[in-house]
KOLPA-967053 format. One record per residue (C-alpha): x, y, z. Coordinates in steps of 0.05 Angstrom, whole numbers, padded with zeros to 5 digits, always signed. Example, Ala and Ser with C-alpha at 12.3 -4.5 7.8 and 13.67 -1.06 7.14 Angstrom:
BEGIN
+00246-00090+00156+00273-00021+00143
This chain:
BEGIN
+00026-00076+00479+00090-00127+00489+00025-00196+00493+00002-00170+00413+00036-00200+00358+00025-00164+00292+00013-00199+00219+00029-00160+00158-00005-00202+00095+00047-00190+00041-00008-00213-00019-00012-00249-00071+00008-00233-00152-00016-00172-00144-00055-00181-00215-00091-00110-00218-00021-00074-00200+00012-00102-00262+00061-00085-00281+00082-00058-00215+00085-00120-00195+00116-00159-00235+00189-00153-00214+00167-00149-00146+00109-00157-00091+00053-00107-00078+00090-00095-00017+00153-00063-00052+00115-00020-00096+00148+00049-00084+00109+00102-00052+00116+00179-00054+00186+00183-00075+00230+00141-00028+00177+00096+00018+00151+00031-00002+00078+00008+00014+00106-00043+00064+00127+00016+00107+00063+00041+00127+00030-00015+00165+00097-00024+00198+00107+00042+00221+00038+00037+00250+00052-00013+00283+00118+00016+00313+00087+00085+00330+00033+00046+00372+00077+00007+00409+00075-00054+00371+00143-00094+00361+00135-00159+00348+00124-00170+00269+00117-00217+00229+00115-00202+00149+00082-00264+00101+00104-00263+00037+00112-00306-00029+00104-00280-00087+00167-00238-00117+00188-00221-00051+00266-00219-00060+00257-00137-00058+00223-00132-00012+00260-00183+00040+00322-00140+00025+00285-00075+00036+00262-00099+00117+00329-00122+00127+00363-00053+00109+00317-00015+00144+00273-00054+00209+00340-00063+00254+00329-00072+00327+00370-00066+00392+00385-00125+00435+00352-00093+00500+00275-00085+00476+00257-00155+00440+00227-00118+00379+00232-00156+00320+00208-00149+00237+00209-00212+00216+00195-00256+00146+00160-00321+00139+00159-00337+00063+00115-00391+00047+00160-00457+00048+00145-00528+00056+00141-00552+00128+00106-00623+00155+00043-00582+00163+00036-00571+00092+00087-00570+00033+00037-00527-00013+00036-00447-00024+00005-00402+00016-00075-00408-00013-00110-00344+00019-00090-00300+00068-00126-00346+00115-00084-00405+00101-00018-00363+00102-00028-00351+00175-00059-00418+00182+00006-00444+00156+00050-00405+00215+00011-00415+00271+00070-00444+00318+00082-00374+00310+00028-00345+00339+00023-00404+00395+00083-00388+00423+00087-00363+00500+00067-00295+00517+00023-00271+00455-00051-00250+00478-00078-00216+00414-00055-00222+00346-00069-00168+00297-00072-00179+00217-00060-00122+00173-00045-00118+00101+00018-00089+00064-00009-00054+00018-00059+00009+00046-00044+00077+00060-00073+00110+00124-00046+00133+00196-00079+00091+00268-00059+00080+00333-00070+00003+00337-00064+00022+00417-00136+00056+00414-00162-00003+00379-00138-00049+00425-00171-00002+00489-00233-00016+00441-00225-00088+00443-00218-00099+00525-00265-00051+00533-00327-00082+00492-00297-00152+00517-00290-00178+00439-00273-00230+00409-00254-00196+00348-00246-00127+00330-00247-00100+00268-00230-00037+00238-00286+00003+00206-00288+00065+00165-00359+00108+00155-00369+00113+00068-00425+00134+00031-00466+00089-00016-00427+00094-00077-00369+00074-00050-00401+00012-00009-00398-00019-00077-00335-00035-00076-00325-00057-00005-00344-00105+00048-00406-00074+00084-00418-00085+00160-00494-00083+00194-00488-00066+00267-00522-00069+00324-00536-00005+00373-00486-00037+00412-00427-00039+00362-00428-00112+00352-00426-00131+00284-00489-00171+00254-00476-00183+00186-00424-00167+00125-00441-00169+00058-00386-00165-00002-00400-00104-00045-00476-00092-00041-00501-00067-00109-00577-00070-00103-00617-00022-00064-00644-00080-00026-00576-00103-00017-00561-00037+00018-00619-00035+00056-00589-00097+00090-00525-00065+00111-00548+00014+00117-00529+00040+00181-00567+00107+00206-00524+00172+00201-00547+00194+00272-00515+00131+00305-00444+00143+00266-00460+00220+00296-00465+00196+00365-00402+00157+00370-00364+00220+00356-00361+00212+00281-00388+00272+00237-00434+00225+00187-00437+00278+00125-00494+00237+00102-00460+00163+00100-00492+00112+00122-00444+00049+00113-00390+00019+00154-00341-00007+00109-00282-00062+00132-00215-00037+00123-00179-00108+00124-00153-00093+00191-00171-00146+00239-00153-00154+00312-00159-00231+00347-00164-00255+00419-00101-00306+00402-00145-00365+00420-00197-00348+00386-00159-00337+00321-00122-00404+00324-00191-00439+00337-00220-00413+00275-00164-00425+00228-00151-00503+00265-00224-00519+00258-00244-00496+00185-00201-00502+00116-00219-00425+00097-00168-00390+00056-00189-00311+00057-00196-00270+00117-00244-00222+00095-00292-00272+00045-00292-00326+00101-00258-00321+00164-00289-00255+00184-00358-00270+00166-00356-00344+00201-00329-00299+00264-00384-00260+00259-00442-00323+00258-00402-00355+00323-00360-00295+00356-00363-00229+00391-00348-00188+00336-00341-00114+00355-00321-00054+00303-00270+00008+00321-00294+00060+00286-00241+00103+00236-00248+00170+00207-00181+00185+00183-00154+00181+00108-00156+00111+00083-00130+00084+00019-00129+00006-00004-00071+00011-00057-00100-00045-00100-00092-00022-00173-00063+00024-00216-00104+00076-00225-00106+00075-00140-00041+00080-00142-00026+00131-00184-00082+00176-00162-00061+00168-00087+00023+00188-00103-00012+00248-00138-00053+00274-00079+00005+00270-00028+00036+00323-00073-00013+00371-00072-00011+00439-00025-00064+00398+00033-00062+00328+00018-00104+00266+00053-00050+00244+00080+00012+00283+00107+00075+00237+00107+00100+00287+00156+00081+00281+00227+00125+00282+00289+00086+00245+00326+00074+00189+00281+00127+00186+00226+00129+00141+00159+00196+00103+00174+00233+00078+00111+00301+00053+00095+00362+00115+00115+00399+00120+00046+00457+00174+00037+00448+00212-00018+00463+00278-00037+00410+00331-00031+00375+00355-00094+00403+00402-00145+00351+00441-00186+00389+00480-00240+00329+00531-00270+00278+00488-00267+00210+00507-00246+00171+00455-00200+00103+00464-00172+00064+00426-00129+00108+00369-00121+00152+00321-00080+00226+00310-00102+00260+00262-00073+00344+00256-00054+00392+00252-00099+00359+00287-00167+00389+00336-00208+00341+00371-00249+00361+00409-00310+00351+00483-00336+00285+00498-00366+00253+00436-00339+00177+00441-00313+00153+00393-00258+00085+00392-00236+00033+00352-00195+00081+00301-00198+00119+00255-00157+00211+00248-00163+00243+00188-00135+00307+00174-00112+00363+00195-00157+00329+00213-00217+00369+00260-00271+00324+00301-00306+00352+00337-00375+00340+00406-00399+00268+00429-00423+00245+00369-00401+00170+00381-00382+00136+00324-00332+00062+00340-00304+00014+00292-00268+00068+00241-00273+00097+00186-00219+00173+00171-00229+00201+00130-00178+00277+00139-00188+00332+00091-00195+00369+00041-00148+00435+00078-00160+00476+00134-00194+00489+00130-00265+00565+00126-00282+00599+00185-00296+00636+00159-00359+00577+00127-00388+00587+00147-00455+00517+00175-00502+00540+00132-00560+00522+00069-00526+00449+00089-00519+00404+00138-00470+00428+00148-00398+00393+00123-00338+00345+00192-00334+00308+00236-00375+00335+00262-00432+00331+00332-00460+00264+00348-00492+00227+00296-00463+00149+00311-00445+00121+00258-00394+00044+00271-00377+00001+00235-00333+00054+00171-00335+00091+00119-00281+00153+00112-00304+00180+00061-00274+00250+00040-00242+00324+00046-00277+00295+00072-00334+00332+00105-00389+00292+00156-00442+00330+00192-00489+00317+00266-00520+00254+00289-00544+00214+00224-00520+00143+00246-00512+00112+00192-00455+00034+00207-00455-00041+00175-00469-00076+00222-00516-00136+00193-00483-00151+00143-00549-00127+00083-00513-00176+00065-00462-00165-00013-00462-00090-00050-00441-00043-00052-00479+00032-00078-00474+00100-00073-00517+00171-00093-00480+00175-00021-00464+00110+00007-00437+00040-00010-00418-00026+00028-00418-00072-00001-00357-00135+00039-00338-00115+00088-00394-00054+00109-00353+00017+00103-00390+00070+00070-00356+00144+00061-00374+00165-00015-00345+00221-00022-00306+00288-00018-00330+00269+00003-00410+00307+00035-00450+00265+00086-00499+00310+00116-00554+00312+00186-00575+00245+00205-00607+00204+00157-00583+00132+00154-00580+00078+00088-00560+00067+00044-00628+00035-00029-00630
């Protein structure tokens, strides 16, 4: 695995996250408590024996530069290496990255240098478990050009994806952007028996889906980014492989999540608390890696919490309910305070012990508070009897200083303060 160099695509504004995303890059977005989004592609990449990483970013990326310093440190003895290239101007081209095409277009004496073979492309900002080893045996074996991940869906959810038509042999023949037409599906439909006999139960779907996860002969890659001005890797790139290359497809049947807006988001936190979720962040053979912080364990003083993940460094008061929900780092929870179907991702550090009430809430949750089916975001502080919920009559966006409603979910921006009593007003 030492000849692969790995790409992790570190996105754009990140538009459909707002406003997740607009203090920092889709990257950085925390995840489940105490990981960030950036951590999953990396630790697959580490847990398959991949080293050699490059991150692209540019877009409010100061977060998440500092979280891949803190945490991806290597010894001097196995050459392993995280490393950021943040769009800047060089004498190839003093412009910002355009695509994800033309952000790897824009580092390719990277990827020329001695010793790299294959170069794989990922993107920061999905949530699923592969060994990249097994799709590289996948690659050699079918003697590809390209490789590309691809997961089995059914016709509903082809809609929203990049569709791939196959041939018997695995080779991909075709891709079409989000088929919506029945005739547009005919194109792409795959039968269920040939998903069946690769191994793969079918349960009746009949579409191979691209997962973003592409996986380049290093020639090949630098021939088709040096020989065409394409921008996007999935709208042009893989499709102009596909007309001129060997394109070949691993198959995936494991849980599989593109994090790319909030109501993604906020449904995927909730299902890693649940009793069986999608995806376990707990595996010994393939952990999530994150930053090592240390904090205090958690101190739950009568509360009652069900079917939840708490993360280090929360105190939770008496009589407080937590459920279906999601605690991150150091959060300080009052008494009675009731949270359900709710992501709060913490603060970046302790409040001070002689804050004093008089100058305004604390950074926490105040006494009385109610939070349901919310993100509240970062360093927030809420004061008593706040009551942080969509009654379900606001279905369009909406925005004040304090919070936003997006897909008819509440959220709580990063770093408000919400006095005592406070309820959502325009």
């Amino acid at each position: 695995m030492r000849n692969v160099l790995s790409l992790v695509l570190g996105g754009g504004r990140g538009a459909r996250l707002y406003p997740l995303t607009k203090w920092r890059s889709k990257p950085a977005v925390p995840l489940a408590g105490k990981y960030r989004l950036i951590d999953i592609p990396l630790s697959n990449c580490l847990n398959s024996g991949l080293n050699r990483i490059y991150v692209l970013t540019q877009f409010n990326s100061v977060s998440l530069h500092r979280h891949i310093r803190r945490t991806y440190i290597f010894d001097a003895y196995g050459g392993g290496f995280v490393e950021l290239l943040a769009a800047q101007q060089t004498n190839e081209g003093a412009l910002w990255y355009q695509g994800t095409a033309d952000a790897v277009r824009q580092n390719l004496r990277y990827i020329e240098e001695p010793g790299i073979e294959y170069v794989l492309i990922l993107s920061g900002d999905q949530l699923y478990r592969i060994d990249f080893a097994e799709m590289l045996a996948t690659h050699r074996l079918t003697g590809a050009d390209v490789t590309i991940a691809g997961l089995p869906v059914d016709r509903e959810t082809a809609k929203g994806m990049g569709i791939m038509r196959l041939e018997d042999s695995g080779r991909v023949a075709g891709f079409l952007e989000k088929p919506q037409t029945d005739k547009e599906m005919d194109i792409v439909r795959m039968e269920p028996s040939w998903i069946d006999a690769r191994g793969i139960p079918s349960r009746g779907r009949d579409c191979l889906a691209s997962m973003g996860i592409y996986l380049f002969h290093r020639n090949v890659l630098v021939d088709l980014l040096t020989k065409t001005d394409y921008h996007d890797f999935g709208r042009e790139i893989f499709p102009a492989a596909v007309r001129t290359h060997k394109v070949m497809v691993h198959l995936f049947d494991g849980y599989w999540e593109d994090i790319g807006t909030i109501r993604s988001f906020y449904e995927a936190n909730l299902a890693l608390a649940q009793p069986n979720p999608p995806f376990d962040m707990a595996s010994r053979e393939a952990p999530i890696y994150t930053r090592a912080r240390f904090l205090p364990s958690s101190k739950f003083d009568g509360a009652t919490v069900k079917n939840s993940l708490v993360a280090d460094g929360c105190f939770v008061g008496d009589g407080a309910v937590i459920e279906n929900s999601i605690i991150g780092l150091r959060t300080r929870i009052g008494r009675n305070v009731t949270i359900r179907n709710s992501v709060l991702m913490g603060a970046d550090a302790f409040a001070h012990a002689d804050e004093e009430r008089t100058a305004g809430p604390l950074l926490g949750i105040g006494d009385g508070t109610v939070i349901e089916g919310a993100i509240i975001d970062k360093n927030c502080h809420i004061g008593h009897n706040v009551r942080i919920a969509n009654d379900g009559s606001r279905t369009s966006s909406e925005e004040t200083p304090e919070a936003v409603i997006a897909e008819g979910i509440m959220m709580i921006q990063k770093g408000a303060v919400l006095p005592d009593g406070w309820r959502f007003t325009r």
